[in-house]
C-alpha positions in Angstrom: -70.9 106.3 -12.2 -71.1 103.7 -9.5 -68.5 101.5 -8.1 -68.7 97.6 -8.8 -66.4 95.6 -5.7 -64.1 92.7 -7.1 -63.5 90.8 -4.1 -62.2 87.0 -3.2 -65.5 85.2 -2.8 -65.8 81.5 -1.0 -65.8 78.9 -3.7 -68.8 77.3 -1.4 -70.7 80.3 -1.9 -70.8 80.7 -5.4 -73.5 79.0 -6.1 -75.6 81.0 -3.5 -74.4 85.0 -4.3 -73.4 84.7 -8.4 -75.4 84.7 -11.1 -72.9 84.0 -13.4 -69.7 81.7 -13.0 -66.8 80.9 -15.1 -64.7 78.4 -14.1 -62.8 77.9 -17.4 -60.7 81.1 -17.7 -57.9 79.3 -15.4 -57.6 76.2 -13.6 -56.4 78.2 -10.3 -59.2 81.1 -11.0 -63.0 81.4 -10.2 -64.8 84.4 -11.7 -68.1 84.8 -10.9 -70.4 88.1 -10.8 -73.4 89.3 -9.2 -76.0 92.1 -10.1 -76.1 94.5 -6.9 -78.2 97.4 -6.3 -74.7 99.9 -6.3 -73.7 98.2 -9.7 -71.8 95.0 -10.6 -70.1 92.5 -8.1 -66.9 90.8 -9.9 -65.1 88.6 -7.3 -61.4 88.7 -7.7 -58.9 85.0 -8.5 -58.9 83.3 -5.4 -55.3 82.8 -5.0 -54.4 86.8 -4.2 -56.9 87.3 -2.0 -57.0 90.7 -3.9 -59.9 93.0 -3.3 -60.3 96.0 -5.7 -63.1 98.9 -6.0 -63.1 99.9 -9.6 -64.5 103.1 -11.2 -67.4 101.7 -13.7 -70.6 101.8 -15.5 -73.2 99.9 -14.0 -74.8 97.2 -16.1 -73.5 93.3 -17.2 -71.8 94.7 -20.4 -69.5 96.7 -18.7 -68.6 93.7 -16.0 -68.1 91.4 -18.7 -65.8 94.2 -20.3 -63.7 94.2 -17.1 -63.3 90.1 -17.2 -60.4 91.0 -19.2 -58.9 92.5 -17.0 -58.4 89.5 -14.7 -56.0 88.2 -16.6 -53.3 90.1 -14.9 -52.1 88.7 -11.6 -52.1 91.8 -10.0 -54.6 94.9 -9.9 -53.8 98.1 -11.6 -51.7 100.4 -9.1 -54.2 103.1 -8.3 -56.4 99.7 -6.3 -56.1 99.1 -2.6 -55.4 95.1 -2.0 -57.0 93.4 0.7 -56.0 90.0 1.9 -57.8 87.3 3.9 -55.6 86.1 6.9 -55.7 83.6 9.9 -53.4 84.4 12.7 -52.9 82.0 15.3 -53.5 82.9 19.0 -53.7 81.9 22.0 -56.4 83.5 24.9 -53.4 83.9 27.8 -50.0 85.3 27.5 -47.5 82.4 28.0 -50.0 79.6 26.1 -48.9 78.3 23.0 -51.6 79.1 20.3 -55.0 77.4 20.3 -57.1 79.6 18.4 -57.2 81.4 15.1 -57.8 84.9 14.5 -59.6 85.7 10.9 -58.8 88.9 9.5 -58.8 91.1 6.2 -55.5 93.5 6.0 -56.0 96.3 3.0 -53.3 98.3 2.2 -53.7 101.4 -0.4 -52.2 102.1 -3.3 -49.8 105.2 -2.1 -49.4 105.5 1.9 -49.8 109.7 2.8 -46.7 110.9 3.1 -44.8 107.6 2.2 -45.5 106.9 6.0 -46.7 103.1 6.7 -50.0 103.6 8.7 -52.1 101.4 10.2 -56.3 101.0 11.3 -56.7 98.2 13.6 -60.5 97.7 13.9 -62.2 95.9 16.5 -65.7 95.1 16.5 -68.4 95.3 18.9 -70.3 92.6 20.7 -72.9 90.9 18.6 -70.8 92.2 15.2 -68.4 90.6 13.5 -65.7 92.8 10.8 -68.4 93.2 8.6 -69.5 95.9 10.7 -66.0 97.9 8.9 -66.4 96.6 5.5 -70.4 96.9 5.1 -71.0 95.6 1.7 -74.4 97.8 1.3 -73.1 101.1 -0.3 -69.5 100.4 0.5 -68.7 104.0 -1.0 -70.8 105.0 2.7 -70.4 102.7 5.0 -67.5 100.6 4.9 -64.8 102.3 7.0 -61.8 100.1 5.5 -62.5 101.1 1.9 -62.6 104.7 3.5 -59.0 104.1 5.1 -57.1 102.9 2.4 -58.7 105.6 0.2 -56.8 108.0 3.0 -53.7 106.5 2.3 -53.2 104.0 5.7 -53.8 100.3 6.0 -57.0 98.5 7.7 -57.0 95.4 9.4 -60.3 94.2 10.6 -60.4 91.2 12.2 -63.4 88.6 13.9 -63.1 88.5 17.3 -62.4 84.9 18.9 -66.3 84.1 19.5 -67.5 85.8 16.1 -67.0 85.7 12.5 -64.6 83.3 10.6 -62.5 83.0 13.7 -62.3 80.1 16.1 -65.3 80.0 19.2 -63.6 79.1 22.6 -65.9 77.8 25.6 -67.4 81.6 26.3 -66.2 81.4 29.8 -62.8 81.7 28.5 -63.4 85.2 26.4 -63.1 87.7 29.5 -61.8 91.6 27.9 -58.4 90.5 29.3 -58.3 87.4 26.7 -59.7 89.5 24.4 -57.3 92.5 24.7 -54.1 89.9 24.8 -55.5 88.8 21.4 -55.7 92.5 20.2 -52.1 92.7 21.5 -51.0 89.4 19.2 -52.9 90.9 16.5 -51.0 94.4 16.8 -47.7 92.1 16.7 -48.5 90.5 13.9 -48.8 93.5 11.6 -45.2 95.1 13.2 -43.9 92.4 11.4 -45.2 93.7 8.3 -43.1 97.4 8.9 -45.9 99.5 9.9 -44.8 102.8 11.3 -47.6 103.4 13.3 -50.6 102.1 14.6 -54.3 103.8 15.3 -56.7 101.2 17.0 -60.3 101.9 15.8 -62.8 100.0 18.9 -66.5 100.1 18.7 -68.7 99.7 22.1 -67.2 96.9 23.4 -64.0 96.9 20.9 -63.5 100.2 22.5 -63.5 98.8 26.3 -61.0 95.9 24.7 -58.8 98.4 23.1 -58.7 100.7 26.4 -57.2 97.2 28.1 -54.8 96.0 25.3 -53.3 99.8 25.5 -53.2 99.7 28.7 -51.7 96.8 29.3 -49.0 96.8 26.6 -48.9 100.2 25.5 -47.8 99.2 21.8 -50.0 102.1 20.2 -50.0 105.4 19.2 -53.3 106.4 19.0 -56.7 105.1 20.3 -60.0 106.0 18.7 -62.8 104.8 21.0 -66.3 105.0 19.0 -69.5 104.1 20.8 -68.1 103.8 24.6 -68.3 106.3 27.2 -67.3 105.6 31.2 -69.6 106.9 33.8 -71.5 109.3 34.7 -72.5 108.7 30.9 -75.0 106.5 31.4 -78.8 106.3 29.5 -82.0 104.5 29.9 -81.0 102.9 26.6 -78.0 101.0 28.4 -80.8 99.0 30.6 -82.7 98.3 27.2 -79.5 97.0 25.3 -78.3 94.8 28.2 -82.1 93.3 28.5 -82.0 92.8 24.9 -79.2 89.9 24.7 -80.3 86.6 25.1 -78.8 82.9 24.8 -78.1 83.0 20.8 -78.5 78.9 21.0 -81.9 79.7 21.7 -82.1 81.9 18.2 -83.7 80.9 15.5 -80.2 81.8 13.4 -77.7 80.2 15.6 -79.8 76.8 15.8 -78.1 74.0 15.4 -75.0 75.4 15.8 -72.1 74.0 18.5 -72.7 77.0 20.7 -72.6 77.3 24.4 -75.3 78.6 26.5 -72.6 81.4 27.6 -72.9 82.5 23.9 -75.4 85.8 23.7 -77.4 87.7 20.8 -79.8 89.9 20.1 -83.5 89.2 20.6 -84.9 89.5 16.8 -86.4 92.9 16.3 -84.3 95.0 19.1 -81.3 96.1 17.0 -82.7 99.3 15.6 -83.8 100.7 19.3 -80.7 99.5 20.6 -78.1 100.5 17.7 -79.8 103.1 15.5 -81.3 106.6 15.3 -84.3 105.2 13.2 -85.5 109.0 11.5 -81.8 109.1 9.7 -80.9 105.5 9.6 -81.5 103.2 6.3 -83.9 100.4 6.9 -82.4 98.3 4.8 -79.0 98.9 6.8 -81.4 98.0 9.5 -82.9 94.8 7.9 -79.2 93.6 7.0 -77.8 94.1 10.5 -80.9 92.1 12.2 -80.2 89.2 9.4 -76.2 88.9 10.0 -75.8 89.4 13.8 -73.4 87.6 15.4 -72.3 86.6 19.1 -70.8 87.6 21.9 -70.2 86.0 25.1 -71.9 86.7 28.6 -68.4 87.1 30.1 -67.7 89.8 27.8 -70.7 91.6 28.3 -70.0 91.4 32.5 -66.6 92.1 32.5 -66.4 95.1 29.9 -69.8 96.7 32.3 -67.6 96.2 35.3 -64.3 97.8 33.9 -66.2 100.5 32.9 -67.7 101.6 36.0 -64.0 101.3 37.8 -63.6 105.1 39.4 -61.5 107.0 37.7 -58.5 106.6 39.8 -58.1 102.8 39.0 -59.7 102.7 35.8 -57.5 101.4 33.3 -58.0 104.4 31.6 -55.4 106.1 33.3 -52.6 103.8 32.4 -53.0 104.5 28.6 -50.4 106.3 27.3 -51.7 106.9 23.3 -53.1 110.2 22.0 -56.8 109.3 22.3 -60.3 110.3 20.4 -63.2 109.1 21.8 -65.9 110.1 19.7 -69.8 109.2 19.9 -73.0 109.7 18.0 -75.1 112.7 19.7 -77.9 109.8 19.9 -76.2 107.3 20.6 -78.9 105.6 23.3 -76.5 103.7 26.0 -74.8 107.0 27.0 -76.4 110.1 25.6 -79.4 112.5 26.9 -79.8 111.8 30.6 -76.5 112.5 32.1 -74.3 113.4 29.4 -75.7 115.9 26.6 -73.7 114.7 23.3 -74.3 117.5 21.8 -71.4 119.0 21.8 -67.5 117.8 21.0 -66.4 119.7 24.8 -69.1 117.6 26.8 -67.4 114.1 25.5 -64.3 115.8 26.2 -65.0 116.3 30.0 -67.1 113.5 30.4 -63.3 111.2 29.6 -60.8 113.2 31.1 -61.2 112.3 34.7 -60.1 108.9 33.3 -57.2 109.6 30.5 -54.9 111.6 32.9 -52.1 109.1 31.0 -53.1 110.1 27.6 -50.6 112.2 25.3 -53.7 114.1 24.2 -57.3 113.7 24.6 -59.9 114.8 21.7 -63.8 114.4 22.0 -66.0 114.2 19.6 -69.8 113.8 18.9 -71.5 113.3 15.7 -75.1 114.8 14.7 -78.0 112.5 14.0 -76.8 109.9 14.6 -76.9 106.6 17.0 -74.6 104.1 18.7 -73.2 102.2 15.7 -71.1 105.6 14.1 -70.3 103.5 10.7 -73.9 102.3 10.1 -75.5 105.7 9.9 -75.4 108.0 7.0 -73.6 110.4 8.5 -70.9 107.6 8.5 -68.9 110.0 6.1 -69.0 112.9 8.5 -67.4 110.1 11.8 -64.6 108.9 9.1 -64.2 112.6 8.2 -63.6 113.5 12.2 -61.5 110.6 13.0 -59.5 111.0 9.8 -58.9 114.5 10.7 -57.8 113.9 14.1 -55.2 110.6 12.9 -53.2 113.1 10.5 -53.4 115.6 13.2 -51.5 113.1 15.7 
């Protein structure tokens, strides 16, 4: 068996990713479906914004079977639902809002234990929230599907500066805008009842999420993927910082209204920057190189300088959330010259001169693996460990 994803597709972009299309079924509804390596792609009615991961043969007959199914309003009650949102924001506490935030919030079909839990994933710099909900082998890589399949919620969201959200000037996007938009982001879903809330950072999502808890303490649990504070520190850091550039000078980005503050990759340097290449998928590889997104050079220099704060004015020490910070054992920016990943008790110490705040403090470090946890294919054994640890706190 192998899983076809229905999902809410942009009506602009059917003409680019289906094969088929139907646009007689309904006048509110647009079907469409696309052959995909993992199976069948059958886009849900645009109106519910309803994603759903069915159970199903591979092969057209089967998804044209399913078409049927689409009739119905609302997907079957085992399905997780995910929904496209846009929450306004605003880059400084006391602004009205200027911005918009674009996010996905999936919610499963049964919370565990009836208890209304929430993942609040924050991306890296030069991702976007596809990093979460990686459409290559979803059943793998994407951590959302993996959530709701857990029984919580996900909300990933696009950064201001990436994705489908609003671009400010760059100089405006410093971790402390960026952590007050986490905080608004974090509001927004209490008023949607959630008991409690785990905040899921990667790299420089983690440094944000360190700030907005921090700052506001409105969590109860950090898990920091990808980020380590000094003395973790590898040759691989130098390599990755050398490797951004100005993305309106990319090929990608040209033509685009993006300011010179506005960085990228160089082509080529993901996979020594992000990736242990003898594990990792080349075609993960090939995807992540194709779809890269920005960041902004203020990020990049104000997440490095937080970071290397001692340990007795780091923000660190202010948060107040049980906290899992969890790397891959080859992850290149802070493993294997200072700091030997190898082992869960070396992260542990590495952190705990800095979380002396922290309710608890869990470290963890995952085999074969590189800087960006979800993109390896050990991504099941991360999901397992951080899993693990949310029902444990």
């Amino acid at each position: 068996m192998k899983y076809s994803r229905w999902e809410l597709m942009d009506r602009s972009d059917l003409t680019n990713r289906a094969t088929f299309v139907n646009r007689n079924i309904s006048p509110m509804w647009v079907v469409a479906i696309k052959i995909t390596d993992s199976g069948v792609r059958i886009p849900a009615p645009e109106p519910g914004g309803l994603v759903m991961w069915k159970r199903t043969t591979a092969g057209v007959a089967a998804a044209l079977a399913a078409l049927t199914m689409l009739c119905a309003p609302a997907a079957a009650d085992s399905e997780a639902r995910c929904t496209t949102v846009q929450i306004p924001v605003t880059l400084q506490p006391g602004r009205p809002p200027q911005h918009v935030v674009s996010g996905t919030l999936c919610t499963p079909a049964a919370y565990t234990d009836g208890v209304r839990r929430v993942d609040v994933l924050v991306h890296g710099g030069t991702y976007n929230s596809d990093y979460w909900q990686w459409p290559q082998n979803p059943g793998l890589y994407s951590y959302a599907r993996k959530t709701t399949d857990a029984g919580r919620a996900s909300f990933a969201y696009d950064r201001p500066g990436s994705g489908a959200s609003t671009r400010p000037p760059s100089a405006a996007l410093t971790i402390a805008a960026d952590a007050h938009v986490l905080h608004q982001v974090i509001q927004w879903l209490g008023t949607r009842n959630f008991a409690q809330t785990t905040v899921v950072g990667h790299s420089l999502g983690s440094i944000i999420a360190i700030a907005e808890a921090a700052g506001y303490d409105d969590v109860d649990r950090l898990v920091l993927t990808g980020a380590l504070h000094p003395p973790a520190l590898a040759p691989g850091a130098l390599l990755t910082i050398a490797s951004f550039s100005p993305a309106i000078l990319d090929p990608k980005f040209a033509g685009r209204p993006i300011d010179l503050g506005y960085l990228t990759t160089l082509p080529g340097t993901r996979a020594a920057s992000f990736y242990r290449t003898p594990t990792a998928d080349p075609a993960v590889i090939s995807r992540d190189e194709a779809e890269k997104d920005t960041m902004s050079g203020v990020e990049l220099s104000d997440s490095a300088v937080r970071v290397a704060v001692p340990p007795g004015l780091n923000d660190a020490n202010r948060v107040r959330a049980d906290v899992l910070a969890i790397v891959g054992q080859h992850d290149a920016a802070v493993c294997g010259m200072l700091l030997n990943c190898g082992r869960d008790a070396n992260v542990r110490a590495n952190e705990a001169p800095y979380f002396t705040s922290a309710a608890s403090l869990t470290g963890a470090a995952v085999p074969r693996t590189g800087h960006v946890l979800a993109l390896h294919p050990s991504a099941d054994l991360s999901f397992a460990r951080i899993n693990q640890w949310i029902n444990a706190h």
